[in-house]
VEXNUDO-540310 format. One line per 10 residues: number of its first residue (from 1); their letters; for each residue y, x, z of C-alpha. Coordinates in Angstrom, 2 decimals, padded with zeros to 5 digits. Last residue first. Layout:
N
NUM) a) Y,X,Z  ...
***
This chain:
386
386) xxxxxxxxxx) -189.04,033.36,-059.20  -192.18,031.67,-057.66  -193.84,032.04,-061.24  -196.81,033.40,-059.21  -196.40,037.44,-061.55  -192.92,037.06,-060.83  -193.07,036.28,-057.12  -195.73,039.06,-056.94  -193.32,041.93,-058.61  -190.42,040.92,-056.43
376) xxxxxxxxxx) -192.90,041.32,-053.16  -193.60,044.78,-053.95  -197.34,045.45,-053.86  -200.57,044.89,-052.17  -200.11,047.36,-049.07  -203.80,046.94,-047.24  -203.98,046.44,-043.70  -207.61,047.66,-042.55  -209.01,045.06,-040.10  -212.02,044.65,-041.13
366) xxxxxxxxxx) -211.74,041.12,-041.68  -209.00,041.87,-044.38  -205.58,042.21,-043.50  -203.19,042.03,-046.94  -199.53,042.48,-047.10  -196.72,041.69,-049.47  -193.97,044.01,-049.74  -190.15,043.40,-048.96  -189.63,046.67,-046.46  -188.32,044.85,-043.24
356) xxxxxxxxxx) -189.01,041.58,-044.62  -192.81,042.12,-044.12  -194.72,039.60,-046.44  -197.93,037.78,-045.69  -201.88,037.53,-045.98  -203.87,037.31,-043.13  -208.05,037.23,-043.52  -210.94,035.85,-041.27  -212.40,033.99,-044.23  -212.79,030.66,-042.86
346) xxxxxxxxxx) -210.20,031.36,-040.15  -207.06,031.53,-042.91  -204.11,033.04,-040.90  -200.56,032.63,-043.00  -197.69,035.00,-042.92  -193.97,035.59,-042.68  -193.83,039.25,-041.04  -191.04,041.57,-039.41  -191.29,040.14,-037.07  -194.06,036.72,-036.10
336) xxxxxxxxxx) -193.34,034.22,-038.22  -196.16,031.80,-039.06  -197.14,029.80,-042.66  -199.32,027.02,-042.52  -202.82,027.29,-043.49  -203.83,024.29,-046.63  -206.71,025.51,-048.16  -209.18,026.59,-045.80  -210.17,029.53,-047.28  -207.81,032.68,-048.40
326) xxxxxxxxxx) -210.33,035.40,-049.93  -212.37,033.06,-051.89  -209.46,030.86,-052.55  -207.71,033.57,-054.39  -205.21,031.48,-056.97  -204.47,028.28,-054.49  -204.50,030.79,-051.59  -202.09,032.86,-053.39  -200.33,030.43,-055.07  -199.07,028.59,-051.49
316) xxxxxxxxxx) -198.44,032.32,-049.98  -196.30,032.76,-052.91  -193.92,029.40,-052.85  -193.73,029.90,-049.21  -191.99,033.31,-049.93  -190.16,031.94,-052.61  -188.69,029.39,-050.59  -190.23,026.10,-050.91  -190.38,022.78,-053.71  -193.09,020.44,-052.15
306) xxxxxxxxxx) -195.33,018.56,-054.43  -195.46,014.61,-055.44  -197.66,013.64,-058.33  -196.67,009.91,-059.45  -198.58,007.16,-061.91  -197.09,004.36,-063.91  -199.68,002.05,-065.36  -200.84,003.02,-068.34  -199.23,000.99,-071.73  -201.81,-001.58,-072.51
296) xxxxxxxxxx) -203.97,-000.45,-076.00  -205.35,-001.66,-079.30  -201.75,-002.87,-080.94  -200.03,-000.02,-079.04  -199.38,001.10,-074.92  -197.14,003.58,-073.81  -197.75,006.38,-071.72  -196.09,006.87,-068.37  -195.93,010.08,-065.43  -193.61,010.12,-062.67
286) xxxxxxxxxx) -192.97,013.48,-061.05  -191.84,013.66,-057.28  -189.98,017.20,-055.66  -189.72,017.05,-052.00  -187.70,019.36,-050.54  -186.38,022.76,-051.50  -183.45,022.69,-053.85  -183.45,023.01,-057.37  -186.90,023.35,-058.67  -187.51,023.11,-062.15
276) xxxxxxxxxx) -190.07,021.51,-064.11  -191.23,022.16,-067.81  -193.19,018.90,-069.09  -190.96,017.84,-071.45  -187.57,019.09,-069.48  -187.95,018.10,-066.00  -185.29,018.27,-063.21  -186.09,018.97,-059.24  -184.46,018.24,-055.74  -181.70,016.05,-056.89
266) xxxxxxxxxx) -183.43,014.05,-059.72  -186.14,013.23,-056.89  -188.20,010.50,-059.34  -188.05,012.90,-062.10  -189.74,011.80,-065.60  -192.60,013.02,-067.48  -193.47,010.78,-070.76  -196.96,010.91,-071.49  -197.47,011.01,-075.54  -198.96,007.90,-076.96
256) xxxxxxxxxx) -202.12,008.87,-078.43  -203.92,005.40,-077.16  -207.02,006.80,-075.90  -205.65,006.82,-072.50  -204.18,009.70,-070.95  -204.25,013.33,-069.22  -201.88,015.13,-067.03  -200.08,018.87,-066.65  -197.09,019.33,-064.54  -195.81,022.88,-065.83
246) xxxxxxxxxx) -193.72,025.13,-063.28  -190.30,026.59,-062.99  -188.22,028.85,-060.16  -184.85,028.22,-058.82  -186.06,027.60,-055.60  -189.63,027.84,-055.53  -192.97,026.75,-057.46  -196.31,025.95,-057.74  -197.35,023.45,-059.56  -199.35,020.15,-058.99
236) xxxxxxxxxx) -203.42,020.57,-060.38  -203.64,017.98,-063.34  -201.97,014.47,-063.18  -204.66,011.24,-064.29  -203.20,008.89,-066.48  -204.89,005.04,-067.20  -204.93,003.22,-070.32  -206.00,-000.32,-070.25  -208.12,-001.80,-073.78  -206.29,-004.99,-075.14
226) xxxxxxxxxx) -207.54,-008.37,-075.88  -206.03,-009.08,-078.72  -202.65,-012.21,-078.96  -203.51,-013.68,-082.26  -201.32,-015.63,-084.45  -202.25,-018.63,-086.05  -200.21,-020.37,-089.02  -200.53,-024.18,-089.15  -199.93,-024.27,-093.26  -197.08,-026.39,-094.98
216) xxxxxxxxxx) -196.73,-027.64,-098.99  -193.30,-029.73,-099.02  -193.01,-030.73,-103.01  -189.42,-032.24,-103.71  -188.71,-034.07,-107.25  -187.21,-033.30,-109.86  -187.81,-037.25,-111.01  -188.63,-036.49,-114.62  -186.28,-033.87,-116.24  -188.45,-031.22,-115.10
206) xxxxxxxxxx) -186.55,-029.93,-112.04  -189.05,-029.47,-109.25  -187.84,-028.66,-105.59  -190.02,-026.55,-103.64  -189.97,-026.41,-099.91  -192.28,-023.63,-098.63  -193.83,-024.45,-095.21  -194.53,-022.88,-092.12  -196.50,-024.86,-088.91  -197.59,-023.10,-085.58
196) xxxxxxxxxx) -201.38,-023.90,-085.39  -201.34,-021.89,-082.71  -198.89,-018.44,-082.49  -199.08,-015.62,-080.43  -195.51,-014.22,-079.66  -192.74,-011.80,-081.35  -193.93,-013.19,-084.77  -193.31,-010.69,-087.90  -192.71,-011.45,-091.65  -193.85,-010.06,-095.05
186) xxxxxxxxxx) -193.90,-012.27,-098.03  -196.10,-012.51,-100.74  -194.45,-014.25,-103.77  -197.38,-015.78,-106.50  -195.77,-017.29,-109.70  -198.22,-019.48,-112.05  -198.86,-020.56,-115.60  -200.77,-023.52,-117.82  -198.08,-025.17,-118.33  -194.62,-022.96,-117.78
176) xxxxxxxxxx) -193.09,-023.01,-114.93  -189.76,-021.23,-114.99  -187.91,-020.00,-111.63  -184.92,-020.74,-110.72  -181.57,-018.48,-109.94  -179.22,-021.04,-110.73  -180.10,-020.90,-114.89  -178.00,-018.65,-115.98  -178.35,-016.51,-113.06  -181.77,-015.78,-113.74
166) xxxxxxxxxx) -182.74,-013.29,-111.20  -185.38,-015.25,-109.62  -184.31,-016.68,-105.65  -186.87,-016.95,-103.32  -184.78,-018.55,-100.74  -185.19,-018.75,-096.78  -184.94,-021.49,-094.75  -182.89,-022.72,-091.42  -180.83,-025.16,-093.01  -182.40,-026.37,-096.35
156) xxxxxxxxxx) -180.42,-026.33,-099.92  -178.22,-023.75,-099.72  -181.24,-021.69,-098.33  -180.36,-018.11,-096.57  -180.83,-015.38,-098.47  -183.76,-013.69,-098.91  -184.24,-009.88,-099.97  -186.56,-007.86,-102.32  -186.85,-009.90,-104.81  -188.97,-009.48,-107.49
146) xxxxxxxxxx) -187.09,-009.24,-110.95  -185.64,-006.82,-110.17  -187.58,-004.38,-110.10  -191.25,-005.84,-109.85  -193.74,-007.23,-111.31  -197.95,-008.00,-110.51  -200.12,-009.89,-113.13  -201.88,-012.76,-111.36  -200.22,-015.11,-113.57  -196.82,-014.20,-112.58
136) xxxxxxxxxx) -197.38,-012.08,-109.79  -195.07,-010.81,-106.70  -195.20,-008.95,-104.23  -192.20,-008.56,-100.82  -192.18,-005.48,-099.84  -194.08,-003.94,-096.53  -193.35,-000.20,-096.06  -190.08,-000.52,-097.52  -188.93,-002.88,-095.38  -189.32,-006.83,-095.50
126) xxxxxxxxxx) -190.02,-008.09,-091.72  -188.81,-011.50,-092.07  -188.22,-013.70,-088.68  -191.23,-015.55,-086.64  -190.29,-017.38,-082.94  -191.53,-020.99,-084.67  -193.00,-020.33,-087.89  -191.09,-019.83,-091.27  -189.02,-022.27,-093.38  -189.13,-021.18,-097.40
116) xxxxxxxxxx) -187.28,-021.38,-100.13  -188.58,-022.30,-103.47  -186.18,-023.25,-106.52  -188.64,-024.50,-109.70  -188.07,-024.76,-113.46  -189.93,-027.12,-115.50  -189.94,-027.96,-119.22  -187.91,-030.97,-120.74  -190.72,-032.80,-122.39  -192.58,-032.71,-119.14
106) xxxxxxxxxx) -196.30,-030.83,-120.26  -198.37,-030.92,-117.08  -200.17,-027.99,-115.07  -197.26,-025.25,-113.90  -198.38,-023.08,-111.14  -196.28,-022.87,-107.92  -197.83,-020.08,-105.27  -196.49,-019.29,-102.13  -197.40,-016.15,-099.63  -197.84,-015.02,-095.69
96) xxxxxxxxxx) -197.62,-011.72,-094.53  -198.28,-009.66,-091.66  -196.05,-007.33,-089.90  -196.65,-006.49,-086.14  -194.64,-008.05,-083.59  -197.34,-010.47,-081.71  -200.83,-009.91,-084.19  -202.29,-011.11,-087.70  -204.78,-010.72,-087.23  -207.17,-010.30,-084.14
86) xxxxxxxxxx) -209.61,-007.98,-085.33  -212.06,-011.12,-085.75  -209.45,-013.67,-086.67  -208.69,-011.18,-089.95  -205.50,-013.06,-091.40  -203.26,-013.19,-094.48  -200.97,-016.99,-094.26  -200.85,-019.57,-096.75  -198.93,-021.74,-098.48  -199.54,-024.46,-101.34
76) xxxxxxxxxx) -198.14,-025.43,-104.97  -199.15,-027.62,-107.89  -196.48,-028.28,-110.77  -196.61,-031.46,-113.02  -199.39,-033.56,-112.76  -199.95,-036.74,-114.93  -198.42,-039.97,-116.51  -198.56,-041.41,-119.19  -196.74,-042.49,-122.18  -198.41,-044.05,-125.38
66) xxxxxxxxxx) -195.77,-043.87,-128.08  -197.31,-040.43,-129.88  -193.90,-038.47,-128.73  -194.15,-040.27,-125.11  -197.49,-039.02,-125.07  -197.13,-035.66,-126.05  -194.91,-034.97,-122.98  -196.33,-035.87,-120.43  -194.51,-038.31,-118.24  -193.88,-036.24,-114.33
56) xxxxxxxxxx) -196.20,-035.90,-111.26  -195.71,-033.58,-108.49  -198.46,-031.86,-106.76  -199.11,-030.88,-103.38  -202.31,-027.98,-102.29  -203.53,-028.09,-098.88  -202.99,-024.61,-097.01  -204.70,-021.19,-097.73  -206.04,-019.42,-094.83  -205.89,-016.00,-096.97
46) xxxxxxxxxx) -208.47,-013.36,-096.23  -208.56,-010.24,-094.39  -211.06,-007.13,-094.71  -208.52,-005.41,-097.39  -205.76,-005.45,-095.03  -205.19,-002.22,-094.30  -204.92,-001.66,-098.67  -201.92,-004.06,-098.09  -200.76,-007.13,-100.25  -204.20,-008.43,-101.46
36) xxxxxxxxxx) -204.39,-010.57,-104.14  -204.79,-013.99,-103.99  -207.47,-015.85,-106.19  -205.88,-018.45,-107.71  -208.19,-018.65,-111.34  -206.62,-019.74,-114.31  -206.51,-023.80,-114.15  -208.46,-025.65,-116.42  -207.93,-029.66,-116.74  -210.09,-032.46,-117.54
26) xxxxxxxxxx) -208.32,-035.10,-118.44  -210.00,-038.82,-118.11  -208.65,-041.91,-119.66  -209.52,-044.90,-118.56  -209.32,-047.97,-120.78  -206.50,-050.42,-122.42  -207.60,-052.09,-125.99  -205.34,-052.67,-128.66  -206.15,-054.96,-131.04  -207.12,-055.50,-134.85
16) xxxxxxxxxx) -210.12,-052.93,-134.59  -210.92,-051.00,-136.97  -209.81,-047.41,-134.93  -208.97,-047.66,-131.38  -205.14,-047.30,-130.27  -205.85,-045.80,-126.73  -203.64,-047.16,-123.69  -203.91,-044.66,-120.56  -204.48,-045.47,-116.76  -205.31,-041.51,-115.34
6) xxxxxx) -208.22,-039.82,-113.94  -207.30,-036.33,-113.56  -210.03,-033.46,-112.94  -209.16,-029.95,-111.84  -211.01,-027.02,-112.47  -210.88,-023.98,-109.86
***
């Protein structure tokens, strides 16, 4: 960017027996402010730079050559990193936000600079070692320690933050050198949207002139995205008796949150992960929640409810949930009639059940030929109903 200065000057002109007075115009130079970005996610974001503030001061030269006049000092703005379109910077996710103080007259007495900063309304620093603070002296990056890491509080401004250099010798300013800059990106986080919610860096120049105060401020925006719902749907409900375990299955949104399984009947069942186990027989209810992101809405809350039986009950349930073609209608209830627990299913014609006299399950096909299927220990291991 070139800068042009117009400025009342008196020139001494050459055979002539007077002194005239006429404009005289600088045209000044400046390196090139392009901002550099702070993270490679970021790459598709530009900086919302603020209005630039100057302070003026006596150059230098002038005074020596006895025709003083006046002219810039240090220039210095704010801005913010944002992507409007993918809704960034968002509610409690980092972003950052930078100052830059480049030096463009020539005071006699050289310039330093002390820079804090006052953040947005419901905004606090988010500096981690994911997202450091950058800095650039004449677009050139540095670090160490150099660059700080951390902000103290102002001394100067209640409620800001300095950027402090590490030259304690001269009160932990920064020099500005004409014809030089300093660049500080600086993470932070806002727990809310944000509309033209104002931040500002207060920068105090000490060049022997005035040392003036420059107040450079930016209306930040913060973007609250329109976010995609999640829902969870539970699998087929276990199986499972007294004592016995089962796995509660579900699916989720898109988010990749894991779904967190929780018991609703603590008393009748427990769940480890997604491991249930059945303590007493009753009622046994499984809550199921994912979490939401930056993208996504946590899912609702959603609940699969399944009774916890006897093992017996537990068996004649997985049977006609395993062998529906032999054992249809879902759903018989069980009947007692000695020595046999058992269940009728009139779509098939069949009975399936257990004899407690001997402890094996039976089978009674529609021709009427009862089958011995087995020991019922052996089937209440192979259903998981022990």
């Amino acid at each position: 960017m070139t800068q042009v200065f117009t400025y009342l000057g008196i020139l001494n002109l050459p055979k002539l027996n007077c002194i005239s007075i006429t404009l005289l115009t600088i045209f000044i130079l400046l390196p090139a402010m392009e901002p550099r970005e702070a993270l490679a996610q970021q790459t598709s974001a530009s900086w919302y730079d603020g209005a630039i503030q100057y302070s003026v001061i006596t150059n230098c030269v002038s005074i020596i050559q006895g025709y003083p006049y006046s002219e810039y000092g240090v220039g210095t703005y704010v801005s913010y990193l944002a992507n409007p379109n993918a809704y960034q910077p968002r509610p409690n996710l980092p972003y950052y936000i930078h100052v830059i103080v480049y030096g463009i007259g020539n005071p006699c007495s050289g310039t330093r600079v002390y820079i804090d900063i006052e953040l947005p309304s419901n905004t606090v620093l988010a500096i981690d070692n994911i997202h450091p603070i950058y800095c650039f002296h004449d677009a050139n990056s540095f670090s160490g320690s150099d660059c700080p890491q951390s902000l103290p509080a102002s001394s100067l401004n209640n409620g800001a933050y300095a950027i402090l250099s590490s030259d304690a010798a001269n009160n932990y300013t920064w020099p500005v050198a004409q014809g030089h800059n300093f660049e500080f990106q600086i993470p932070v986080k806002s727990s809310t949207a944000l509309t033209n919610s104002p931040f500002r860096a207060n920068t105090w120049m000490i060049d022997g002139n005035s040392n003036s105060w420059l107040h450079p401020q930016q209306g930040l925006y913060v973007f609250q995205p329109v976010l995609i719902s999640q829902t969870i749907s539970f699998g087929q409900a276990p199986i499972i008796s007294v004592g016995g375990t089962g796995t509660i299955t579900a699916t989720g949104g898109s988010s990749g949150n894991p779904i967190l399984f929780t018991s609703e009947t603590p008393s009748i069942c427990s769940i480890t992960g997604s491991t249930v186990r059945a303590l007493v027989e009753g009622v046994c209810t499984i809550a199921a929640n994912q979490a939401g992101d930056s993208n996504y809405n946590a899912a609702p809350q959603v609940t699969q409810s399944f009774g916890v039986t006897s093992g017996v009950e537990c068996l004649l349930n997985w049977a006609e949930n395993s062998y529906p073609h032999l054992y249809s209608p879902l759903g018989a209830l069980s009947q007692f009639s000695s020595p046999y627990t058992y269940r009728f299913y009139h779509g098939t014609d069949t009975y399936v059940g257990v004899s407690h006299s001997d402890n094996h399950v039976y089978y009674l096909g529609p021709d009427r030929i009862l089958l011995d299927v087995g020991e019922l220990s052996m089937w209440l291991t192979t259903s998981g109903c022990q």
